[in-house]
C-alpha positions in Angstrom: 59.5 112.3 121.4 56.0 112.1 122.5 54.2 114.3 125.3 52.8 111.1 126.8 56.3 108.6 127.0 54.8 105.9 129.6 54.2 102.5 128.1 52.5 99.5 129.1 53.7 96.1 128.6 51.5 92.9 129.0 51.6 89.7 127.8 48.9 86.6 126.4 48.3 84.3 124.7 46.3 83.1 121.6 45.4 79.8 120.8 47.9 78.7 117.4 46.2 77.2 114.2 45.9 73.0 114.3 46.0 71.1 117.2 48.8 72.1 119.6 48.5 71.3 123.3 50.8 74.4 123.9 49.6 78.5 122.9 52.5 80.7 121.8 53.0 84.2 124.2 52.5 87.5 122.7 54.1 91.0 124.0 51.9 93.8 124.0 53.3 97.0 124.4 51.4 100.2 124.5 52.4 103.8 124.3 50.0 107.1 124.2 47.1 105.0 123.0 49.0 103.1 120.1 50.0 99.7 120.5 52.2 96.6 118.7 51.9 93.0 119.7 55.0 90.6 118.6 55.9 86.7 119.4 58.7 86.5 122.4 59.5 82.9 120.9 58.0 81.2 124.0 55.1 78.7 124.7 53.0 77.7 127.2 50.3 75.1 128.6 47.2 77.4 128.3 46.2 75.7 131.7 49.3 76.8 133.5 48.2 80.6 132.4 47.6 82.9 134.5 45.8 85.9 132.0 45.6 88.6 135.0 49.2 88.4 136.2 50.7 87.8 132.7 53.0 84.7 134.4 53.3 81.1 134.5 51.2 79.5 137.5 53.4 76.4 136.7 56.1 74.6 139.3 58.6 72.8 137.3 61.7 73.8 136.0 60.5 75.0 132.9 57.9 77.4 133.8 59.9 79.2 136.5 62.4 79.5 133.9 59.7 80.7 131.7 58.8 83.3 134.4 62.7 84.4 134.3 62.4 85.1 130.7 59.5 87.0 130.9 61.2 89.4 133.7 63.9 89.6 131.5 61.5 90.7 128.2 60.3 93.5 130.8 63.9 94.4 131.9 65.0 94.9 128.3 62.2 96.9 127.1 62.4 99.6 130.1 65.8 99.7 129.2 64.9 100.5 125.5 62.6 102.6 127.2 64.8 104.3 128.9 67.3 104.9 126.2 64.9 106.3 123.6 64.1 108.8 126.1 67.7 109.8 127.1 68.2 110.1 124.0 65.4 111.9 122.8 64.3 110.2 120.3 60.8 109.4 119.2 59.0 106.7 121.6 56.4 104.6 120.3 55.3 101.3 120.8 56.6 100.1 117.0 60.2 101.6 117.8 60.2 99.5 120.8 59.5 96.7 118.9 61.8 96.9 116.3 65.1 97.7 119.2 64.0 94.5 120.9 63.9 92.6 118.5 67.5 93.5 116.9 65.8 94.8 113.3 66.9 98.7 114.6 69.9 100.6 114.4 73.3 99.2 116.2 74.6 101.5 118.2 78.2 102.5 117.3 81.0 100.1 119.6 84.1 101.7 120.8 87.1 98.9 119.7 84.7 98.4 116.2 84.8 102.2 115.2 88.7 102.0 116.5 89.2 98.7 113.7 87.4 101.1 111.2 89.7 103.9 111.5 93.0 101.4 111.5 91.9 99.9 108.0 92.5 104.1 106.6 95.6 103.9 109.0 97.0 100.5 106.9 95.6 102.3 103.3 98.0 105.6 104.6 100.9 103.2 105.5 100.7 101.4 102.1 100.7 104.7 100.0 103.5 105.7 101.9 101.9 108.2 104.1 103.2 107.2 107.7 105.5 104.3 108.4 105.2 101.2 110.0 105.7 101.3 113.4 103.3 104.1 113.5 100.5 101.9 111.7 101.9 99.4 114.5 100.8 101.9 117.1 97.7 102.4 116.5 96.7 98.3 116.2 98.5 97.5 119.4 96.4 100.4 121.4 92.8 98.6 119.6 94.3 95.3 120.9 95.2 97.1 124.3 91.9 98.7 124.4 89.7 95.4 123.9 92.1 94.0 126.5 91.3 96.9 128.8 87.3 96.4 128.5 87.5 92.8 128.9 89.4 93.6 132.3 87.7 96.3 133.8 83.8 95.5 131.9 83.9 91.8 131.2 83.2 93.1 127.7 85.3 92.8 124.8 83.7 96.4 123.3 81.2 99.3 124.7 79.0 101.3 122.6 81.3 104.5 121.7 78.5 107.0 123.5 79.6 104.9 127.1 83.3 106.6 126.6 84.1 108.7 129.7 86.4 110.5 131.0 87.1 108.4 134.0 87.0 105.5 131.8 90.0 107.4 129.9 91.6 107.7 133.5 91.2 104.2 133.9 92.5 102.9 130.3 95.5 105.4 131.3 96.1 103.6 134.6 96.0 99.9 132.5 98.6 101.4 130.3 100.6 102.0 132.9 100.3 99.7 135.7 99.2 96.4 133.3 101.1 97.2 130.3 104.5 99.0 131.7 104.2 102.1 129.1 106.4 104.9 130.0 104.1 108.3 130.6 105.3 109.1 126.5 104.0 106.0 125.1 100.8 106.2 127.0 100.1 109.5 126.1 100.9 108.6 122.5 98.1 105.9 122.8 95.9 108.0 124.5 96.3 110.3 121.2 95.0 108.1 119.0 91.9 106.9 121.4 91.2 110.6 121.3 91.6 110.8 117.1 89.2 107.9 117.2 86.9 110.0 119.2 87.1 112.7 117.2 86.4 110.6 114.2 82.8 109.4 116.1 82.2 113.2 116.9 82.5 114.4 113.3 80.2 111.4 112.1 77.4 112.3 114.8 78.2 108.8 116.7 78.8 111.0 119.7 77.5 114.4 121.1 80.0 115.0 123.1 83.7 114.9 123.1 85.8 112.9 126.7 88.3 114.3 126.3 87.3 118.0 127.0 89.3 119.0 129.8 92.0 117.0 130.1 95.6 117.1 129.3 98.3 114.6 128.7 101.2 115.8 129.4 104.5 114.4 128.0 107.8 113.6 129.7 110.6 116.1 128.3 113.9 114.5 129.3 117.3 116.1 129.1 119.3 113.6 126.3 123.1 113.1 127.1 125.1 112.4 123.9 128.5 110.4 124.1 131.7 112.5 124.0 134.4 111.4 121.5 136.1 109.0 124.7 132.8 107.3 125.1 132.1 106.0 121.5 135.5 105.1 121.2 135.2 102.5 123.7 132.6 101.6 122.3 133.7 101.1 119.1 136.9 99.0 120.9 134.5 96.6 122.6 135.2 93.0 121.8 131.8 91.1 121.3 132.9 88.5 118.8 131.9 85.6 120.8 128.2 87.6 120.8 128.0 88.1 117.3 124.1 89.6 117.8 125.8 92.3 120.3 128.5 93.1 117.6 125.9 93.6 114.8 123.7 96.3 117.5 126.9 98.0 118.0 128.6 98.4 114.6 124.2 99.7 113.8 124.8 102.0 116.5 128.2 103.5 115.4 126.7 103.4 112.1 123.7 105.6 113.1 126.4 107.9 115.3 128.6 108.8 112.0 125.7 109.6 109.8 123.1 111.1 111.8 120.2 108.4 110.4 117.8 107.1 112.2 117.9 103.4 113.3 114.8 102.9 110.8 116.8 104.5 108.2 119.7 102.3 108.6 117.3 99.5 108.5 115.8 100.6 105.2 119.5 101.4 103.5 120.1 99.6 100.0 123.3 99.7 98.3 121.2 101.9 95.3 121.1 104.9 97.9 125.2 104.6 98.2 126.6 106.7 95.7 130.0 108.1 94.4 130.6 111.7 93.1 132.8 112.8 90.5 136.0 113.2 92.8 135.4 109.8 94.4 133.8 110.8 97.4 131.2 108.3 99.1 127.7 110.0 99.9 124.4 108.2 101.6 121.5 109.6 99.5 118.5 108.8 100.9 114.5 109.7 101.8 113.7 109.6 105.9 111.4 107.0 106.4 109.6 109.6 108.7 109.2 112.8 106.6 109.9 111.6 102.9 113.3 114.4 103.1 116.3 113.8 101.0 118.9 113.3 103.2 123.2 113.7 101.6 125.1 113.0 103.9 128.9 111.7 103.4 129.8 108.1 104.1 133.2 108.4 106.1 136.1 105.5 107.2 134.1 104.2 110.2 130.7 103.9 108.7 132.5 102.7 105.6 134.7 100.6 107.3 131.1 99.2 109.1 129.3 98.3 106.0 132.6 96.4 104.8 132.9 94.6 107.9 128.9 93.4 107.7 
C-alpha cells in the first residue's frame, strides 16, 4: 500500500474526432502524484459544462440524470477506495481503474464457492463415496442459503469475506423459524456452511474463519424401541383398503426383523438374497452408509414380507 493513499477524482471533457455536437466525459483519478484517465461512457453538450465543478449546468431530465451518474462514479470509486485499503492492498490510480471498470479480480461469492464445493460432493456420491441423501443435503442447504440472502439482503449471493458470525446466527434462525428444521437438521446444515468455509480458508478466499467460537450443539434424545406386544399389533393392523399404509408397514416390520436401515431395504435386490448349504435364508448385503458387509438371516416374518410384496 502506498504512504500517501488519498486520491483525487475529477472529471472533463475533450472535444471527440469529426464533428459531434456532444464531447465524451473523462474520469481522472489521481493518487500520490500518479494519475489514469478512462471514458465513464457518458456525453455531454460542451455548453452545458461546467469545467470547475466537474457537473452538468443542464435542467432537463437528461442532465440531472447525468449529474446522478456522476455521483454514483464517485460513490463507487471511494468504495474501491476504501476496500483496497481495508484490505491492504496496493492503491494506485491504475488499480482503481481496472476495479471500476470490472477488468480486476472477482471477489469470491458465498452461494458460488458453496455450488463449487457441491459439484466434488456429486463426483464423491457417483464414485460411491457418500450416499444420496447426503449429496441431497448439502444442495438443499446452497438452495436454503441463496433463499436466506435473498430474504434477509435482497441479494441472491455475498462475497464469502461478508460471512459473519451474526449472519450465521441469522441463517440459523431462517432454518428454524422459515424452514421448520428440528435443532439436528439445522446443525447438520450449519456443518456444511462451515466445511464450505473452511474450504475458502484453506484457498486464501478468507482470513478469518466465522465460525470461531461457536458451537452447535445437537439434540441427544432418549429412543424408545417397541416391545414384542407393540409390533405385534402392528403387524395385525388391517390397512388393505390403504394399500400405501400396508406397504410402509410390512417396510417397517421388514427393517424391525433384520436390523437394516430403511435405505438399505430400499436398495435390496433379490442377488443379495442367498441360500446356504443347509437351506437356510441369509440377506448379504453392503450398508449404503459405510460400504460393511452385513449377514444377517432372513426369518418367517421378513420372508413371509417379501412373499407377500
Amino acid at each position: 500500500m502506498t504512504t500517501d493513499s488519498y486520491f483525487t477524482l475529477g472529471f472533463y471533457i475533450r472535444k471527440p474526432k469529426g464533428d459531434r455536437a456532444e464531447y465524451p466525459i473523462f474520469a481522472r483519478v489521481s493518487v500520490a502524484g500518479q494519475a489514469t484517465e478512462f471514458k465513464i461512457g457518458r456525453t455531454v453538450d460542451p455548453a452545458n459544462w461546467d469545467a470547475k465543478k466537474h457537473v452538468c449546468r443542464g435542467r432537463t431530465r437528461r442532465d440531472l440524470e447525468l449529474n446522478k451518474y456522476l455521483e454514483l462514479v464517485r460513490a463507487k470509486m471511494c468504495d474501491i477506495h476504501n476496500m483496497l485499503i481495508r484490505e491492504e492492498k496496493l492503491v494506485n490510480p491504475a488499480i482503481m481503474k481496472t476495479l471500476f471498470l470490472g477488468n480486476g479480480e472477482k471477489p469470491k461469492m458465498m452461494v458460488e464457492v458453496f455450488r463449487e464445493t457441491n459439484e466434488k460432493r456429486k463426483e464423491e456420491f457417483e464414485r460411491g463415496d457418500i450416499v444420496f441423501a447426503t449429496y441431497q443435503r448439502w444442495t438443499r442447504c446452497a438452495d436454503y442459503l441463496e433463499e436466506f440472502l435473498q430474504l434477509n439482503n435482497n441479494v441472491p449471493d455475498i462475497p464469502i469475506k461478508e460471512v459473519t458470525s451474526g449472519i450465521l446466527d441469522d441463517f440459523q434462525h431462517f432454518l428454524r423459524m422459515k424452514k421448520a428444521c428440528a435443532n439436528n437438521a439445522a446443525v447438520r446444515y450449519l456443518r456444511c456452511v462451515k466445511n464450505v468455509l473452511q474450504y475458502a480458508l484453506a484457498h486464501k478466499w478468507i482470513d478469518h474463519d466465522p465460525f470461531v467460537g461457536k458451537k452447535y450443539q445437537r439434540t441427544y434424545s432418549k429412543r424408545e424401541f417397541l416391545n414384542e406386544y407393540e409390533l405385534n399389533a402392528v403387524m395385525k393392523l388391517d390397512l388393505k383398503e390403504i394399500p400405501r399404509l400396508e406397504l410402509v408397514r410390512d417396510t417397517f416390520v421388514f427393517c424391525c426383523f433384520t436390523g437394516l436401515a430403511f435405505c438399505d431395504v430400499k436398495s435390496l435386490k433379490q442377488t443379495d438374497i442367498c441360500n446356504d448349504s443347509d437351506g437356510n435364508t441369509w440377506i448379504r448385503k453392503p450398508r449404503e452408509k459405510t460400504g460393511e458387509l452385513s449377514t444377517i438371516p432372513l426369518l418367517e416374518v421378513p420372508r413371509h414380507t417379501i412373499r407377500s410384496v
